[in-house]
mmCIF file of the N, C-alpha and C atoms, coordinates in Angstrom:
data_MODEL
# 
_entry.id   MODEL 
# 
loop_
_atom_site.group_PDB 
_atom_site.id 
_atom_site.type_symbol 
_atom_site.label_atom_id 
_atom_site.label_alt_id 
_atom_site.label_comp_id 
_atom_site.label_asym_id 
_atom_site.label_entity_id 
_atom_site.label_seq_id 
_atom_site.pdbx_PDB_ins_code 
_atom_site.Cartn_x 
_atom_site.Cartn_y 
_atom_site.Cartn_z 
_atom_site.occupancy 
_atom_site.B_iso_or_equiv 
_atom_site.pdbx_formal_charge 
_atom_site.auth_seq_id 
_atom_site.auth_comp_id 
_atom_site.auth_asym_id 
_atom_site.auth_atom_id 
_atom_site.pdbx_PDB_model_num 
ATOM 1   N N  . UNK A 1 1  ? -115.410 27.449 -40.647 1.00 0.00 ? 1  UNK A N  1 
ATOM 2   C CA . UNK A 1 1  ? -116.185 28.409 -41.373 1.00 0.00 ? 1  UNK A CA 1 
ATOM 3   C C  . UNK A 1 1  ? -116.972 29.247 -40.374 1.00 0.00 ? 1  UNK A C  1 
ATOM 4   N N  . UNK A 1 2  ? -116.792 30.618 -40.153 1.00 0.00 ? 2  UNK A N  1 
ATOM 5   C CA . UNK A 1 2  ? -117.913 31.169 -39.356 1.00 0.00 ? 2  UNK A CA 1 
ATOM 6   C C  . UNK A 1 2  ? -118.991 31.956 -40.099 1.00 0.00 ? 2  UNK A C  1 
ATOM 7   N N  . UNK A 1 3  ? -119.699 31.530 -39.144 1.00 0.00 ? 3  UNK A N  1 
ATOM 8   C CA . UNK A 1 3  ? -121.224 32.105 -39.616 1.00 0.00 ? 3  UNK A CA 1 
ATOM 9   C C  . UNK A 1 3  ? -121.774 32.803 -39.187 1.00 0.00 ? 3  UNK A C  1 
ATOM 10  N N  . UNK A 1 4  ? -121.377 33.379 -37.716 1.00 0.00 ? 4  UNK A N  1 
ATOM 11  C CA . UNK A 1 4  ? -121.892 34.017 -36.924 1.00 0.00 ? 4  UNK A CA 1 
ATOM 12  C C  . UNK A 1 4  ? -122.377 35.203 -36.584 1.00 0.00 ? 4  UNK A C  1 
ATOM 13  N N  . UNK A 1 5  ? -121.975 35.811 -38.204 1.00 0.00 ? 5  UNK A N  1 
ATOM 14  C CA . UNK A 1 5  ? -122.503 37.505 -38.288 1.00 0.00 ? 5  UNK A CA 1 
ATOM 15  C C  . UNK A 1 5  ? -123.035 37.491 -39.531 1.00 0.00 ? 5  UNK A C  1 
ATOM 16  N N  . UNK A 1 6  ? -123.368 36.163 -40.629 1.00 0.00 ? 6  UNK A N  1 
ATOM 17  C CA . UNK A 1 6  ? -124.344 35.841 -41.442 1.00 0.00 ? 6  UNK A CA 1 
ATOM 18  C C  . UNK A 1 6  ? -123.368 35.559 -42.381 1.00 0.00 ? 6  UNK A C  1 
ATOM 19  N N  . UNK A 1 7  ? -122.010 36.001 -42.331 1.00 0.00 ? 7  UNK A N  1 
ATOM 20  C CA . UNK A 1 7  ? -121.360 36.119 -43.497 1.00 0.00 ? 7  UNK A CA 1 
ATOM 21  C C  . UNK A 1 7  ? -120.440 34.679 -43.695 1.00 0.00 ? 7  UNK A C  1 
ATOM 22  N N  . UNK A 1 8  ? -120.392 34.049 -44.783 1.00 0.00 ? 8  UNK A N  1 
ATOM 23  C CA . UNK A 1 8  ? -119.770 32.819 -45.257 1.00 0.00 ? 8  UNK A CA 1 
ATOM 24  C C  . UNK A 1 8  ? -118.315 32.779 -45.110 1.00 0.00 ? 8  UNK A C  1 
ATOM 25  N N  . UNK A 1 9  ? -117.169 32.486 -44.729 1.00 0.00 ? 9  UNK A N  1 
ATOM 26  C CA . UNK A 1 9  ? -115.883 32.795 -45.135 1.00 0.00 ? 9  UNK A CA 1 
ATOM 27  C C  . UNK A 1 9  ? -114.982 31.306 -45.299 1.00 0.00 ? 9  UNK A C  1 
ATOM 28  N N  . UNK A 1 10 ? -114.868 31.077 -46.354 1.00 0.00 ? 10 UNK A N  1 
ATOM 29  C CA . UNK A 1 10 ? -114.080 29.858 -47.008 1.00 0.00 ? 10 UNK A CA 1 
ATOM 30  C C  . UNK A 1 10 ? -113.033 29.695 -46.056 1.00 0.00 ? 10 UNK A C  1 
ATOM 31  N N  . UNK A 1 11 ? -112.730 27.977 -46.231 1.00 0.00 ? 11 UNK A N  1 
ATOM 32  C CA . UNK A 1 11 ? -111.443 27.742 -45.435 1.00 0.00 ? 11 UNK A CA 1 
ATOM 33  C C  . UNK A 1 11 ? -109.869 28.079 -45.659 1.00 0.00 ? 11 UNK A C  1 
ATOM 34  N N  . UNK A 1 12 ? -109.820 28.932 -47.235 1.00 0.00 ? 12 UNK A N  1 
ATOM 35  C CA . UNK A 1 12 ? -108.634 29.276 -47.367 1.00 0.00 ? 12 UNK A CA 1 
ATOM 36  C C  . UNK A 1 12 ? -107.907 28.418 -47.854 1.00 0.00 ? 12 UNK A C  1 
ATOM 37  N N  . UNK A 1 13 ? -108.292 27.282 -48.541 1.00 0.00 ? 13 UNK A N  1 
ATOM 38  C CA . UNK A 1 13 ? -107.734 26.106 -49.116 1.00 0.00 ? 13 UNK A CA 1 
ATOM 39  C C  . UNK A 1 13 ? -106.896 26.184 -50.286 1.00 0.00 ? 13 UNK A C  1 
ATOM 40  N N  . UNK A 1 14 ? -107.743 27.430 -50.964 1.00 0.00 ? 14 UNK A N  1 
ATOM 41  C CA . UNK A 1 14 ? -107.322 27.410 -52.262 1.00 0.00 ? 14 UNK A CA 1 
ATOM 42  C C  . UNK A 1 14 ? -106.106 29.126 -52.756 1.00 0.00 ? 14 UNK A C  1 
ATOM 43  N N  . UNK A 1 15 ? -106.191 29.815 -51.453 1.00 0.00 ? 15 UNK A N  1 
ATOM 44  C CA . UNK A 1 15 ? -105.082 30.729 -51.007 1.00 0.00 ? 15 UNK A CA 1 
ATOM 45  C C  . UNK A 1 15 ? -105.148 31.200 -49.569 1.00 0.00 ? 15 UNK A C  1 
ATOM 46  N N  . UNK A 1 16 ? -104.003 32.197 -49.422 1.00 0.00 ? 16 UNK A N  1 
ATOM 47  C CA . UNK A 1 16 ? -103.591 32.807 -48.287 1.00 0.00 ? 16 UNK A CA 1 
ATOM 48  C C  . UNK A 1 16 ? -104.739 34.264 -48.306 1.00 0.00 ? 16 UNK A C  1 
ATOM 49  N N  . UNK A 1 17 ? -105.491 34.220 -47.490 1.00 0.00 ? 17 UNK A N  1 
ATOM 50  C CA . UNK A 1 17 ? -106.630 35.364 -47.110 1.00 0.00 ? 17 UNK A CA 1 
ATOM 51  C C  . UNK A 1 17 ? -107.060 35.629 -48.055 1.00 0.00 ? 17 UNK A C  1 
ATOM 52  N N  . UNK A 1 18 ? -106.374 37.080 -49.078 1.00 0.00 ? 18 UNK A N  1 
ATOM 53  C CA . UNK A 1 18 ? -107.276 37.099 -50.296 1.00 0.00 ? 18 UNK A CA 1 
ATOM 54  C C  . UNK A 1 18 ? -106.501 36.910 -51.133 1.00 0.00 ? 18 UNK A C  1 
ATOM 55  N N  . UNK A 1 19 ? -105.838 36.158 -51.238 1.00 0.00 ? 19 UNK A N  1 
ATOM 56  C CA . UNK A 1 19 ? -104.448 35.589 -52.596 1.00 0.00 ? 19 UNK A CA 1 
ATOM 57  C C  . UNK A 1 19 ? -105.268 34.221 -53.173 1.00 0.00 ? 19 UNK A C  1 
ATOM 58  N N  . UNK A 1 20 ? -105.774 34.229 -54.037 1.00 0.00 ? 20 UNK A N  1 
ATOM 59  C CA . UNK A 1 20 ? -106.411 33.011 -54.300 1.00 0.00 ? 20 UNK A CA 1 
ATOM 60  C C  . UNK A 1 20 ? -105.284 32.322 -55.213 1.00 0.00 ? 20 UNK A C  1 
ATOM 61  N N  . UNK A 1 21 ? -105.458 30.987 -55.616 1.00 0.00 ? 21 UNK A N  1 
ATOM 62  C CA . UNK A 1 21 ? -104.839 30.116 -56.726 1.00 0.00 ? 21 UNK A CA 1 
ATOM 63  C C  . UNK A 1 21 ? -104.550 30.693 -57.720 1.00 0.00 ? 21 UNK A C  1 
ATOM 64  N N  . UNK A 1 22 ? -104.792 31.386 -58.375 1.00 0.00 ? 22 UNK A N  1 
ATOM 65  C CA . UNK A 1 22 ? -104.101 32.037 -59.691 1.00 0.00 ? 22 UNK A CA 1 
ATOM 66  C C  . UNK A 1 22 ? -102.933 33.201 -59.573 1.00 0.00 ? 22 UNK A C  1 
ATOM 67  N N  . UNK A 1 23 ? -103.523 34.039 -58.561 1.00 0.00 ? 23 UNK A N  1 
ATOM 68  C CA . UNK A 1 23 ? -102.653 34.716 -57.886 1.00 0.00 ? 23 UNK A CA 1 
ATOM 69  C C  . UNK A 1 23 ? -100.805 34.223 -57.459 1.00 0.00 ? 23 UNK A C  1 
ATOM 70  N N  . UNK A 1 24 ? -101.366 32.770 -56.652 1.00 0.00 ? 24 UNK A N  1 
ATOM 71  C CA . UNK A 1 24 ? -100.204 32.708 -56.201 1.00 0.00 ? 24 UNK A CA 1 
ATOM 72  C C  . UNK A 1 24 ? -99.371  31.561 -57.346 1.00 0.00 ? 24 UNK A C  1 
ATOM 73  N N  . UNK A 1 25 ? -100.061 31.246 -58.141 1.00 0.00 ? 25 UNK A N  1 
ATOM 74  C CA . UNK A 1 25 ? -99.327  30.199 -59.426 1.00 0.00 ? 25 UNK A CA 1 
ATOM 75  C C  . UNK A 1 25 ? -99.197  31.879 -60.344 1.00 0.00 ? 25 UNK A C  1 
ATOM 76  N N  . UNK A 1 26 ? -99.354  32.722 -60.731 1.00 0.00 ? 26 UNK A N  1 
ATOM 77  C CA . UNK A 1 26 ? -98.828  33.844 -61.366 1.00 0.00 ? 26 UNK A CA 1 
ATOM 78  C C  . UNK A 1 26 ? -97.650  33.920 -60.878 1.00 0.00 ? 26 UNK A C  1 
ATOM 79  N N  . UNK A 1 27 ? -97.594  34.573 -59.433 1.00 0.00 ? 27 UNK A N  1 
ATOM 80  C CA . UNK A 1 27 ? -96.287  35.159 -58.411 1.00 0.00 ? 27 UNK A CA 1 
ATOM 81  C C  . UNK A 1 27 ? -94.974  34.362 -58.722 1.00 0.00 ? 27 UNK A C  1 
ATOM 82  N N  . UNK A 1 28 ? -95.358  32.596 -58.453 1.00 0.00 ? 28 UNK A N  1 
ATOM 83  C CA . UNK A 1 28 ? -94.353  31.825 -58.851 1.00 0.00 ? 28 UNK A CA 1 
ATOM 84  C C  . UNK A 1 28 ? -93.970  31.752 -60.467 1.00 0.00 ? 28 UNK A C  1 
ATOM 85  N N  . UNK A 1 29 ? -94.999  31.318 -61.217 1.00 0.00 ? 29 UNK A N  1 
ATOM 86  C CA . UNK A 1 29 ? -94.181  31.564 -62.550 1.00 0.00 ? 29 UNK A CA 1 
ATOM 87  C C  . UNK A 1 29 ? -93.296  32.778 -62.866 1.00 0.00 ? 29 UNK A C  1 
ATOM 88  N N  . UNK A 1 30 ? -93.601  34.271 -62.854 1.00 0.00 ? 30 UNK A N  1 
ATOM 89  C CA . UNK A 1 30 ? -93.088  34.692 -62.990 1.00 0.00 ? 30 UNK A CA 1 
ATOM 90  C C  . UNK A 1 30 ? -91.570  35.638 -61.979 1.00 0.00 ? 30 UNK A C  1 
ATOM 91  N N  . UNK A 1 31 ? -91.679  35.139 -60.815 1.00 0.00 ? 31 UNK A N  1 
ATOM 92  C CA . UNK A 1 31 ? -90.473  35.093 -59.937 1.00 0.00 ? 31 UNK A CA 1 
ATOM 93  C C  . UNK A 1 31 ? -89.196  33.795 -60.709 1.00 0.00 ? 31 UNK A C  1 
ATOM 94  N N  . UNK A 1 32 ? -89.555  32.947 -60.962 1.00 0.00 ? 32 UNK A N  1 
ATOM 95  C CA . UNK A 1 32 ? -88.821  31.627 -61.136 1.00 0.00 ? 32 UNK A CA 1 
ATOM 96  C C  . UNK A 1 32 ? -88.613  32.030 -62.619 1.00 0.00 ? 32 UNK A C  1 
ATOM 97  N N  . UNK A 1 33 ? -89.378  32.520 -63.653 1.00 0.00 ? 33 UNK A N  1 
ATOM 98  C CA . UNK A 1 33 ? -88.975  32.798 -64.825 1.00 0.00 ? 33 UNK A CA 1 
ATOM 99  C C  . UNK A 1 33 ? -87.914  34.400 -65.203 1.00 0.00 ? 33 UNK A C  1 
ATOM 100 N N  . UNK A 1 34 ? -88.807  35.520 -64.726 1.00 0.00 ? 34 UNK A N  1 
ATOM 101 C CA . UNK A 1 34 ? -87.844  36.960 -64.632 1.00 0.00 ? 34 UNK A CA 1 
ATOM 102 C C  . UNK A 1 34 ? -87.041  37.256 -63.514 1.00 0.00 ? 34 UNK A C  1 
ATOM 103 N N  . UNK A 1 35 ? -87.220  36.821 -62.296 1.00 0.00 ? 35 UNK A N  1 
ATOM 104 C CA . UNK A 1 35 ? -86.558  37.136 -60.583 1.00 0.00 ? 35 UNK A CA 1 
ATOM 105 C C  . UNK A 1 35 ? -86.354  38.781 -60.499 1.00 0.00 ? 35 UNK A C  1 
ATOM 106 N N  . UNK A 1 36 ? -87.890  39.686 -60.655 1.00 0.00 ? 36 UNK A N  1 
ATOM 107 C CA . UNK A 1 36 ? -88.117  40.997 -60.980 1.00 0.00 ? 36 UNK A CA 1 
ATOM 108 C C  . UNK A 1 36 ? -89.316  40.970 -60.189 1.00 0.00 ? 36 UNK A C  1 
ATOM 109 N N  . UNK A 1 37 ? -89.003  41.877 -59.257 1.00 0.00 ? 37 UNK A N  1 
ATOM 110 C CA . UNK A 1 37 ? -89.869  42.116 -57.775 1.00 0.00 ? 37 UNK A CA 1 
ATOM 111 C C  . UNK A 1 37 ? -91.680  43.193 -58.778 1.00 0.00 ? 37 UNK A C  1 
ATOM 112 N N  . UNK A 1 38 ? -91.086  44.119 -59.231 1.00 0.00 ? 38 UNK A N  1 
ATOM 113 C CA . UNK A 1 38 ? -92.192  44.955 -60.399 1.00 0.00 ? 38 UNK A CA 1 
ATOM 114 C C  . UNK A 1 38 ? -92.741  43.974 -61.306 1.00 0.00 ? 38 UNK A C  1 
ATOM 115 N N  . UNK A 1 39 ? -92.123  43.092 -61.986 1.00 0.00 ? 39 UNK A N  1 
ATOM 116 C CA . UNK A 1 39 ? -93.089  42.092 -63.047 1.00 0.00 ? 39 UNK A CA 1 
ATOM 117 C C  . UNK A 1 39 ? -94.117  41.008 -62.134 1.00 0.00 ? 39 UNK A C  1 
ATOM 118 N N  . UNK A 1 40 ? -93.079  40.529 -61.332 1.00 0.00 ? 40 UNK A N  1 
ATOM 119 C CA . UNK A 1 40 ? -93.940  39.851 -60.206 1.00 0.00 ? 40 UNK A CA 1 
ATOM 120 C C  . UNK A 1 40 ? -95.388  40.607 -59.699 1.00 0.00 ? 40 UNK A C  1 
ATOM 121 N N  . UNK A 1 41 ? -94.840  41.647 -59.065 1.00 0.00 ? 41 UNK A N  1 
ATOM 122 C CA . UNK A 1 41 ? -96.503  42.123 -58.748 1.00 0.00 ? 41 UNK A CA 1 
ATOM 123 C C  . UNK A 1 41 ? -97.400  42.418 -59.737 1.00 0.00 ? 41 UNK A C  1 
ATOM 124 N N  . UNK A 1 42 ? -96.842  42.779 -61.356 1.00 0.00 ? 42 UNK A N  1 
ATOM 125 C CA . UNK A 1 42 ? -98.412  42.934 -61.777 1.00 0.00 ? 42 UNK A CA 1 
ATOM 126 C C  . UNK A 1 42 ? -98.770  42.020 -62.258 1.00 0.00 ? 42 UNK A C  1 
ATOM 127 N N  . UNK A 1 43 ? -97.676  40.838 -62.413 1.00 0.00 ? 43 UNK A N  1 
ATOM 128 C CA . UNK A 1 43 ? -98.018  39.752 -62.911 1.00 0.00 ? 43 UNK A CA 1 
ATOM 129 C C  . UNK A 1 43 ? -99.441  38.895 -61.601 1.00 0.00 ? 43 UNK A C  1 
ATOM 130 N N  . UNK A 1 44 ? -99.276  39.085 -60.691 1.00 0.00 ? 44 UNK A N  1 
ATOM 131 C CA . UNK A 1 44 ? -99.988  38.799 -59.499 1.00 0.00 ? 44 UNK A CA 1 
ATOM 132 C C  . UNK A 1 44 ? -101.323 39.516 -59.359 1.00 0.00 ? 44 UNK A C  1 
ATOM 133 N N  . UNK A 1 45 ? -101.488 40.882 -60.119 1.00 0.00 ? 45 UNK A N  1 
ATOM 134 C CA . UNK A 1 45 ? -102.658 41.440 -59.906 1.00 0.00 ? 45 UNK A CA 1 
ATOM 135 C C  . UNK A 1 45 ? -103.496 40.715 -61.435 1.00 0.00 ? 45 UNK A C  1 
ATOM 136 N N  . UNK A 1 46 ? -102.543 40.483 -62.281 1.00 0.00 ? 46 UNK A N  1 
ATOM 137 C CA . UNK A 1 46 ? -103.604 39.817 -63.521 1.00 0.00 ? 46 UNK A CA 1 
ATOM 138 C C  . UNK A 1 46 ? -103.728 38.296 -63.386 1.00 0.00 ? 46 UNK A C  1 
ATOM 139 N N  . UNK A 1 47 ? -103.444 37.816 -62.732 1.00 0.00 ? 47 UNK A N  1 
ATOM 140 C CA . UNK A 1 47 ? -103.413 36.654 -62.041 1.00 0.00 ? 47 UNK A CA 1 
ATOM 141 C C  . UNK A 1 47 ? -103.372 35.061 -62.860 1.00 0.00 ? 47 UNK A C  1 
ATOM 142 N N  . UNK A 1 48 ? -104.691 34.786 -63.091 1.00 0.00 ? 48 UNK A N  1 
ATOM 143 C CA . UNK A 1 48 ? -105.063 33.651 -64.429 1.00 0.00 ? 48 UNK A CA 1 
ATOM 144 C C  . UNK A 1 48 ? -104.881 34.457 -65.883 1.00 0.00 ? 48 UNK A C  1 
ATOM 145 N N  . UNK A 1 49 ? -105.484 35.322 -66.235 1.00 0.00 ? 49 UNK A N  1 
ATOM 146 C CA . UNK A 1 49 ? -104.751 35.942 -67.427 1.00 0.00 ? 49 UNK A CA 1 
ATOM 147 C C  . UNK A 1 49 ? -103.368 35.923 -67.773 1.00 0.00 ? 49 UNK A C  1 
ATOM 148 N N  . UNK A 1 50 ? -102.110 35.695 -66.623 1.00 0.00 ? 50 UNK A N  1 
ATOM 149 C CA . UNK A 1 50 ? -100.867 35.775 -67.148 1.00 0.00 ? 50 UNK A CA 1 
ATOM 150 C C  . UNK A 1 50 ? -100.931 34.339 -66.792 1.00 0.00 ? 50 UNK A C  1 
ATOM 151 N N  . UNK A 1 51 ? -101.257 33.766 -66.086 1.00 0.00 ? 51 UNK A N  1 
ATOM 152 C CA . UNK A 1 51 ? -101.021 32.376 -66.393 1.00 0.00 ? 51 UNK A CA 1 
ATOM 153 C C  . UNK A 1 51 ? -101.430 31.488 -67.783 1.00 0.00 ? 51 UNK A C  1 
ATOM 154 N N  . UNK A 1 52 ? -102.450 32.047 -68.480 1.00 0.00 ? 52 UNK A N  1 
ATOM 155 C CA . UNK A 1 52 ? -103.180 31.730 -69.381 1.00 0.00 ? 52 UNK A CA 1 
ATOM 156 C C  . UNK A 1 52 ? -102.202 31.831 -70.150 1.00 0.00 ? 52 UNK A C  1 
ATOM 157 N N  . UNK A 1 53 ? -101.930 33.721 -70.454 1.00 0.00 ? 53 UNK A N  1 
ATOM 158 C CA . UNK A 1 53 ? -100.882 33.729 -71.473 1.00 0.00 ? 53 UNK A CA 1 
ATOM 159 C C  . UNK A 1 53 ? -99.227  32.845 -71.395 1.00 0.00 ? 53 UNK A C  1 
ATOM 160 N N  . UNK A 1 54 ? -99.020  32.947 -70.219 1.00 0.00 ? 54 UNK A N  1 
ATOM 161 C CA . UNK A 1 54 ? -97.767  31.924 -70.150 1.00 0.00 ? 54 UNK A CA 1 
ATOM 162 C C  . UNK A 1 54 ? -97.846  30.498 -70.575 1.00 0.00 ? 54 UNK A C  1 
ATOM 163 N N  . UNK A 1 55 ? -98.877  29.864 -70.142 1.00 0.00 ? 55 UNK A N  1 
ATOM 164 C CA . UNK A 1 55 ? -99.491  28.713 -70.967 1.00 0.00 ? 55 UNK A CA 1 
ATOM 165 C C  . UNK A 1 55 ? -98.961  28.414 -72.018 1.00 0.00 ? 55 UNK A C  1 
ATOM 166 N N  . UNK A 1 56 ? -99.880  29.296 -72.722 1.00 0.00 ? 56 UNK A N  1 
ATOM 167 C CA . UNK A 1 56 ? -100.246 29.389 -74.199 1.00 0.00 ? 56 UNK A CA 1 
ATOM 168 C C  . UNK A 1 56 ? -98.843  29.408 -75.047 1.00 0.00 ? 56 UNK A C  1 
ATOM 169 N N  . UNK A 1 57 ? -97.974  30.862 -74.684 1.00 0.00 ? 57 UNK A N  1 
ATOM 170 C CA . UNK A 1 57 ? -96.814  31.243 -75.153 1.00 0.00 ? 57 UNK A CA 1 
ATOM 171 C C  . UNK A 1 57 ? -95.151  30.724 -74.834 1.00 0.00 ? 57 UNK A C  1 
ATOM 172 N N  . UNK A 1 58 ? -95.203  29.835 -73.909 1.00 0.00 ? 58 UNK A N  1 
ATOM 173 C CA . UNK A 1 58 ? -94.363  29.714 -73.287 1.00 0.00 ? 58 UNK A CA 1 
ATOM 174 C C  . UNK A 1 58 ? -94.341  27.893 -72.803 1.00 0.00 ? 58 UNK A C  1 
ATOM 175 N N  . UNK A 1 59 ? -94.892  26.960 -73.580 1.00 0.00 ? 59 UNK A N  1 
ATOM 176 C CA . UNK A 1 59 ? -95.287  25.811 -73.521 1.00 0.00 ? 59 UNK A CA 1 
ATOM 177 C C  . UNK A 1 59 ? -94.577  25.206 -74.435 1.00 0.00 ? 59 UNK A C  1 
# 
């Protein structure tokens, strides 16, 4: 973790730089479900919302 210019920065545990966990469980559901490079990304910018709805609808 550095601290050294005041600012906090997580270890990245929970994604790749700024791809957090919902992000990258979106990317995969919907790569593995449509294999559509365009659904994939906006599915990735709504991140837990399409996971939510996939959940929900698709369970």
């Amino acid at each position: 973790m550095d601290t050294s210019n005041g600012t906090r920065r997580g270890c990245g545990c929970l994604g790749i730089g700024s791809f957090g966990l919902g992000t990258i469980i979106a990317v995969v559901i919907s790569w593995t479900t449509w294999h559509n490079v365009i659904w994939t990304i906006i599915h990735g910018f709504l991140s837990w919302a399409f996971v939510l709805w996939y959940l929900i609808f698709h369970s």
